[in-house]
C-alpha positions in Angstrom: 25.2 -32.3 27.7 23.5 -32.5 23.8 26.0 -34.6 21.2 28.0 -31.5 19.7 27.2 -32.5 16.2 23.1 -32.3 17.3 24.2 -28.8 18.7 26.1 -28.1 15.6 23.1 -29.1 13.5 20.9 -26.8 16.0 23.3 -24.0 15.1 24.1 -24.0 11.7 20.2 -23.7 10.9 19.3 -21.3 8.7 15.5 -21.0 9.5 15.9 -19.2 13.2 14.6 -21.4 16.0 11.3 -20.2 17.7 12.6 -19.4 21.7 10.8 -21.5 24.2 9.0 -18.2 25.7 8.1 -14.6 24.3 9.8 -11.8 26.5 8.5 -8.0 26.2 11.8 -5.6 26.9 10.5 -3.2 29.3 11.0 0.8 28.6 12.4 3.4 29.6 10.0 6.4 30.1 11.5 9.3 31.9 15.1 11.0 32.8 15.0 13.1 35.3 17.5 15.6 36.6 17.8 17.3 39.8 20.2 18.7 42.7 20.3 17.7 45.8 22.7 19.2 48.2 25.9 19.1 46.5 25.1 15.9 44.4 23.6 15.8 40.8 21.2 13.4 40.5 20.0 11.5 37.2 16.8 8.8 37.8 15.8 6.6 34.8 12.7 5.6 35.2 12.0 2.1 33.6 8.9 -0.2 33.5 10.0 -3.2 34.7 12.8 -5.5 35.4 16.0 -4.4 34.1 20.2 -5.2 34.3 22.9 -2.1 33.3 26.3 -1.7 33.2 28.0 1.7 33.3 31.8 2.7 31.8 33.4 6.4 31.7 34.8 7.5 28.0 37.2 10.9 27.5 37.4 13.2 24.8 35.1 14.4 25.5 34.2 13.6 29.1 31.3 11.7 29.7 29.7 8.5 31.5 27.3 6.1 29.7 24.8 3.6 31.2 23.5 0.7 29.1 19.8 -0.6 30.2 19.3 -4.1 28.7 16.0 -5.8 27.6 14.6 -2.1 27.8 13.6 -0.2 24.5 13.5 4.2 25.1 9.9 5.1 24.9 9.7 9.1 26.3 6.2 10.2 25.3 6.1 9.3 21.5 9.9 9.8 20.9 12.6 6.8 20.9 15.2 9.1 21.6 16.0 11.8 23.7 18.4 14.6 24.2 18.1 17.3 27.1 20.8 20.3 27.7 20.8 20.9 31.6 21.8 23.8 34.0 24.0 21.8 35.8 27.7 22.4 37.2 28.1 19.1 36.6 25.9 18.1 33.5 25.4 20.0 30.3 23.3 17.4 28.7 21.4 14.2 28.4 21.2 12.1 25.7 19.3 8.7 25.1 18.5 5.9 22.4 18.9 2.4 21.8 22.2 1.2 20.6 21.5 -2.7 19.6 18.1 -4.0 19.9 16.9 -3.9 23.5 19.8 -2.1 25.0 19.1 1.3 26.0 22.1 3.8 26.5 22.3 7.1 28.6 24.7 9.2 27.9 25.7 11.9 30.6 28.0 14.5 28.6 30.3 16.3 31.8 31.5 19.8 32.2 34.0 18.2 34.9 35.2 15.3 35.8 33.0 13.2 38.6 32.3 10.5 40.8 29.9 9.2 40.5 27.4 6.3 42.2 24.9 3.9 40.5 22.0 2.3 42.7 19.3 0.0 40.8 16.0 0.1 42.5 12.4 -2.0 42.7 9.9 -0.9 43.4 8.9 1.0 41.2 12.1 -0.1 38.9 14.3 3.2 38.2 18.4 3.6 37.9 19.7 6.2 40.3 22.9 7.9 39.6 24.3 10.1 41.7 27.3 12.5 40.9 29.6 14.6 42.7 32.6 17.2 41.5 35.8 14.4 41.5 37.8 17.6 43.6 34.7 18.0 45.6 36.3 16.6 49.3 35.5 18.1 52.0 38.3 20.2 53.3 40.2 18.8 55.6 39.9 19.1 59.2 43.0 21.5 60.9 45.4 19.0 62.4 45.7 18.8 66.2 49.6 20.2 67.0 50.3 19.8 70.5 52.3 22.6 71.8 54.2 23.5 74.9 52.7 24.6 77.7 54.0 27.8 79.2 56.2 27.5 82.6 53.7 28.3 85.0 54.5 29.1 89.2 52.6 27.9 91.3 51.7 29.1 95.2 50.8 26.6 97.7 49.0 27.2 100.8 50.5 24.6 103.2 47.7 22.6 104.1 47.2 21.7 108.4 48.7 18.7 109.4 46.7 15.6 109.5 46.9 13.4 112.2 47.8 10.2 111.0 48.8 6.2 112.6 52.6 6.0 113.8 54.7 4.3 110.9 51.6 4.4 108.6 52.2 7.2 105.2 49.2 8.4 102.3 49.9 7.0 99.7 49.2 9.5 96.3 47.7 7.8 93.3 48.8 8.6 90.0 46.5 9.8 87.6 45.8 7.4 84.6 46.6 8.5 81.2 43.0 8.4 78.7 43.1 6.5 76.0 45.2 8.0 73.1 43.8 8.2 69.6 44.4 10.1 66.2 42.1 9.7 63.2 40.6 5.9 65.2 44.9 5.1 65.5 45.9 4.0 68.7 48.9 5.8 69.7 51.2 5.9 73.2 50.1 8.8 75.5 53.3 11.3 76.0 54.2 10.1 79.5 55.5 14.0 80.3 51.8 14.6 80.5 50.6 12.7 82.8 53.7 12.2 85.1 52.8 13.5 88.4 54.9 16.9 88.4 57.4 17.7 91.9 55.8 19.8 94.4 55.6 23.3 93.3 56.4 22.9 89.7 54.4 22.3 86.6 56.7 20.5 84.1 55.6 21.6 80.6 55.2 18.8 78.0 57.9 18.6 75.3 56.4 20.0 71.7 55.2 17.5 69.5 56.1 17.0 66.0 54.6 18.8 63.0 52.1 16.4 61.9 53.1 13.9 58.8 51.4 14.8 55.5 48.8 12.5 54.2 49.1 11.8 51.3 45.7 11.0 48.8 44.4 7.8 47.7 43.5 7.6 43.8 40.1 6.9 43.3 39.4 3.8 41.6 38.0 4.3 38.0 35.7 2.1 36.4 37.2 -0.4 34.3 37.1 1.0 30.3 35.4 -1.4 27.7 38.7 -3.0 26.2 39.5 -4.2 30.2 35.8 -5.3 30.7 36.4 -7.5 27.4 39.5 -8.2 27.4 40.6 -11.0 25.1 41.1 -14.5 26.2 43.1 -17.5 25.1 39.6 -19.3 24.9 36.2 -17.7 24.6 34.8 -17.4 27.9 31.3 -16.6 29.1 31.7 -13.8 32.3 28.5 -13.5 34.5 28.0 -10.5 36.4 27.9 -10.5 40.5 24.9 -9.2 42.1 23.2 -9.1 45.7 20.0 -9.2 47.0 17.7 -9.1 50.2 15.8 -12.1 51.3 12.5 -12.5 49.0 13.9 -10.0 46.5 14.9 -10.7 43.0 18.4 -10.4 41.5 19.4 -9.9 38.0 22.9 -11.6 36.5 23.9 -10.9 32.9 26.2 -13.8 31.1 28.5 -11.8 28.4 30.8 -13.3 25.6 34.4 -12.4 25.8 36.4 -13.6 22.8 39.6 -12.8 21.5 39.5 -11.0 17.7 39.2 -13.5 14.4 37.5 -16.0 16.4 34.1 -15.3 15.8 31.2 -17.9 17.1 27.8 -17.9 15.5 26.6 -20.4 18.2 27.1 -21.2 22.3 25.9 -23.8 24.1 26.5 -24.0 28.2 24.8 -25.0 31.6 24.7 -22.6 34.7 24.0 -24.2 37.8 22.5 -22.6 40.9 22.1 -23.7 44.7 18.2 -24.4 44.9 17.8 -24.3 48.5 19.0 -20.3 48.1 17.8 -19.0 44.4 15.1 -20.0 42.3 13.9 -18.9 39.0 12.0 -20.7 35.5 12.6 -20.2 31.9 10.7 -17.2 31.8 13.2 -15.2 33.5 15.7 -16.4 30.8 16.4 -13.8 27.9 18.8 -12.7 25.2 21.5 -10.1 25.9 22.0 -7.6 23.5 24.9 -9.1 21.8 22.6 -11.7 21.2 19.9 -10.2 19.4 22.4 -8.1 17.0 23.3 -11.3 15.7 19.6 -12.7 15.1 20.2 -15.3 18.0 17.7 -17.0 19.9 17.7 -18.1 23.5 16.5 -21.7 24.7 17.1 -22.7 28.1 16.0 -26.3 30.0 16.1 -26.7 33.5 16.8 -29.9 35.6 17.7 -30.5 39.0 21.4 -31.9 39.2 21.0 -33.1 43.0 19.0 -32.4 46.3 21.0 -29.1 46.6 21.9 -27.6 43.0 19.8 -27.0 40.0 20.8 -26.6 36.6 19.8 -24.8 33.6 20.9 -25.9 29.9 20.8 -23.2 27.6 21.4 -23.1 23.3 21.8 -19.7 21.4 21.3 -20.0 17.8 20.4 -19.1 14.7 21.8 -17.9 11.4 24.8 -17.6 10.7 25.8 -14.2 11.9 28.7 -14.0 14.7 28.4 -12.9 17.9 29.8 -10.1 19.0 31.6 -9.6 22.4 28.7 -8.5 25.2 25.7 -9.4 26.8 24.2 -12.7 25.6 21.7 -13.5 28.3 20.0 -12.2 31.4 18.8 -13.8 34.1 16.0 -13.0 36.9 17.0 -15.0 40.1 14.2 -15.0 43.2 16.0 -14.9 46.5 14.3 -17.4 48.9 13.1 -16.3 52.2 14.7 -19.1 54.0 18.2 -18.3 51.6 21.7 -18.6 54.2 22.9 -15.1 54.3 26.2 -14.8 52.2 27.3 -15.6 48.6 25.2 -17.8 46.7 27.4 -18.8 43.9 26.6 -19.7 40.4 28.5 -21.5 38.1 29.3 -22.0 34.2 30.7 -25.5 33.1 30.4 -27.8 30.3 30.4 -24.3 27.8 31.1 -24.9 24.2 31.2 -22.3 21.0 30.5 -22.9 17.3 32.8 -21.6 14.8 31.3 -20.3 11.3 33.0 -23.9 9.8 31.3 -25.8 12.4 33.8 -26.8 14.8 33.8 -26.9 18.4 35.5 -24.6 20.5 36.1 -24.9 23.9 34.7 -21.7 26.8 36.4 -21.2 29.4 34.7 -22.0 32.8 33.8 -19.5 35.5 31.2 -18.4 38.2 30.1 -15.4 40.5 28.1 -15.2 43.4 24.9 -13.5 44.5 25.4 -12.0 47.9 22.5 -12.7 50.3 21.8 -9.7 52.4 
C-alpha cells in the first residue's frame, strides 16, 4: 500500500494525471425491435466490450438500461428516439447520460417482465419482455371422483386340479407410484385393495383440491436500494459468470452515504491467477468516474503463487465523486479455470475527503462463476 500522504499528494493535484493507457468507449449503433411469439424483444447492438446494469422506474412505467464505456452513435445521430407498435412498448429512447454511459430507455404501455442476456460475439444486449399477467393459464386440476357401484357377473371358472393340502396363492396388485405437480403423495389404499369376490368397492371422493396461492415476482432492486448508504464508503463489485476461455466483465461502484463526498480512492482487488487473468488495459473508469474528471491508474503484482493483485489510484481535481460506477474490469477466463466461483476481493480501500483526510472503505468481494 502507497504512504497516504503520497496518495493524498497524488489526489489533491490540480493538473489531472495522464492514465497509464488510452481506452476508446465502444458504441452503440443499432436498436432493434421485434416480436417473437409472445415476447418483445429489444437488441442493442454495440461494438465491442461492454458492462450494463438495468433498474425499473414508475410514473410513468418504464425500464432503463445503462451501457458503460459505450458512447450512442446511430448513423450520424447521438441520440435516438423510436415510437413502436408494440403491446408492450410505445417507445424507445436513447443518449448518453454521463460521459461513456449509454442509457436505454423502454417507456411501457403495461407492466412487464422482463429478461436481460449480454452476448459476444458479435457484442449486443438482449432484452426480452413479456406481459407481467401473461402466465399461462393454469392447467384443470385432477379431482378424483367416485366411481359408480358397478355389478359384476362371474362365470365360475372349471376346477383346477391342484396338490392335496397345497392352495394359489393371489398376488396383490402394487400400487404405481403417486405424484402431484413432482409431490410425492400416499396412494389411496381403497384403490388398489383387492376388492371381495363379486363386488367392486368404489374409492371414497377426494378432496377439492387446495388453492395455490401466487408467488410475487421479484423486482429489481430501485436505485436508492442499489446505493444504499453506508456507515463507511464502500466500493461494491458486480458478480458475473463466464465459460471457460471467455471473458467476463466486473464493474467496481462507489456507495457513500450523503455529505461525505470523496474527490479521491485508492484500493487493491486481488484475483486467483490460476482461474482469471487480465492486464492494465482492461482497466477503465466507470462513469461516475469520468463526471468527476477522474483518472484511472492501476499496477499489477503477483501477491503469491496463487493470487494476483492489482493496485489502482483514481484522481484528479478536485471534484467529488458521485455514487456509481468508478471502474470496469475485463477478466479472461482460463481454459484450465476449476469450475465454480472465482472470487475477487477489495481490501486495503481508502477515500480522500475534499480537506484531505483519510477515510476508511469498507471491504468486500464477489465471485465470477465458472461455467
Amino acid at each position: 500500500m502507497q504512504p497516504f500522504a503520497v496518495v493524498a499528494r497524488v489526489v489533491l493535484m490540480a493538473v489531472v494525471a495522464s492514465p497509464a493507457w488510452s481506452a476508446v468507449p465502444s458504441e452503440v449503433t443499432a436498436v432493434r425491435h421485434s416480436i417473437v411469439g409472445a415476447t418483445t424483444r429489444i437488441t442493442v447492438d454495440v461494438t465491442g466490450d461492454f458492462a450494463y446494469r438495468s433498474d425499473r422506474l414508475q410514473d410513468p412505467e418504464r425500464l432503463f438500461f445503462d451501457i458503460f464505456m459505450a458512447k450512442p452513435r446511430i448513423g450520424a445521430r447521438n441520440a435516438y428516439a423510436q415510437a413502436v407498435s408494440d403491446r408492450l412498448v410505445s417507445r424507445i429512447r436513447m443518449a448518453e447520460t454521463s460521459p461513456g454511459v449509454t442509457r436505454v430507455v423502454l417507456d411501457l404501455i403495461r407492466p412487464v417482465e422482463f429478461s436481460v442476456s449480454r452476448l459476444a460475439n458479435p457484442p449486443r444486449l438482449v432484452i426480452n419482455l413479456k406481459g407481467a399477467d401473461d402466465t399461462p393459464a393454469a392447467a384443470a386440476p385432477i379431482v378424483a371422483t367416485a366411481a359408480r357401484p358397478a355389478t359384476l357377473t362371474v362365470t365360475p371358472a372349471p376346477p383346477v386340479a391342484a396338490a392335496t393340502g397345497a392352495k394359489m396363492a393371489r398376488r396383490e396388485p402394487e400400487a404405481p407410484p403417486c405424484s402431484v405437480g413432482g409431490v410425492e403423495c400416499v396412494a389411496d389404499s381403497l384403490l388398489w385393495s383387492a376388492a371381495p369376490a363379486h363386488t367392486v368397492t368404489p374409492p371414497a371422493a377426494a378432496p377439492p383440491p387446495r388453492p395455490v396461492e401466487p408467488v410475487p415476482a421479484v423486482q429489481p432492486a430501485s436505485e436508492a436500494a442499489r446505493f444504499a448508504p453506508e456507515e463507511h464508503p464502500a466500493l461494491q463489485v458486480s458478480p458475473a459468470s463466464a465459460f471457460r476461455g471467455d471473458r467476463a466483465i466486473i464493474v467496481i461502484s462507489l456507495n457513500a452515504k450523503p455529505g461525505s463526498p470523496s474527490v479521491g480512492l485508492q484500493w487493491e482487488l486481488s484475483y486467483p491467477a490460476v482461474a482469471l487473468g487480465t492486464d492494465e488495459r482492461e482497466v477503465v473508469a466507470g462513469g461516475a468516474a469520468l463526471t468527476a474528471g477522474k483518472s484511472l491508474t492501476c499496477n499489477g503484482i503477483a501477491d503469491d503463487a496463487a493470487k494476483y493483485i492489482y493496485r489502482c489510484v483514481l484522481a484528479g481535481g478536485s471534484a467529488p465523486i458521485p455514487n456509481g460506477p468508478v471502474a470496469q474490469m475485463i477478466f479472461r477466463v482460463r481454459e484450465s479455470a476449476r469450475l465454480g466461483p472465482a472470487t475477487l476481493e477489495i481490501r486495503n480501500a481508502m477515500a480522500v475527503a475534499p480537506d484531505g483526510k483519510r477515510v476508511d472503505v469498507t471491504p468486500t468481494r464477489a465471485d465470477i462463476t465458472v461455467q
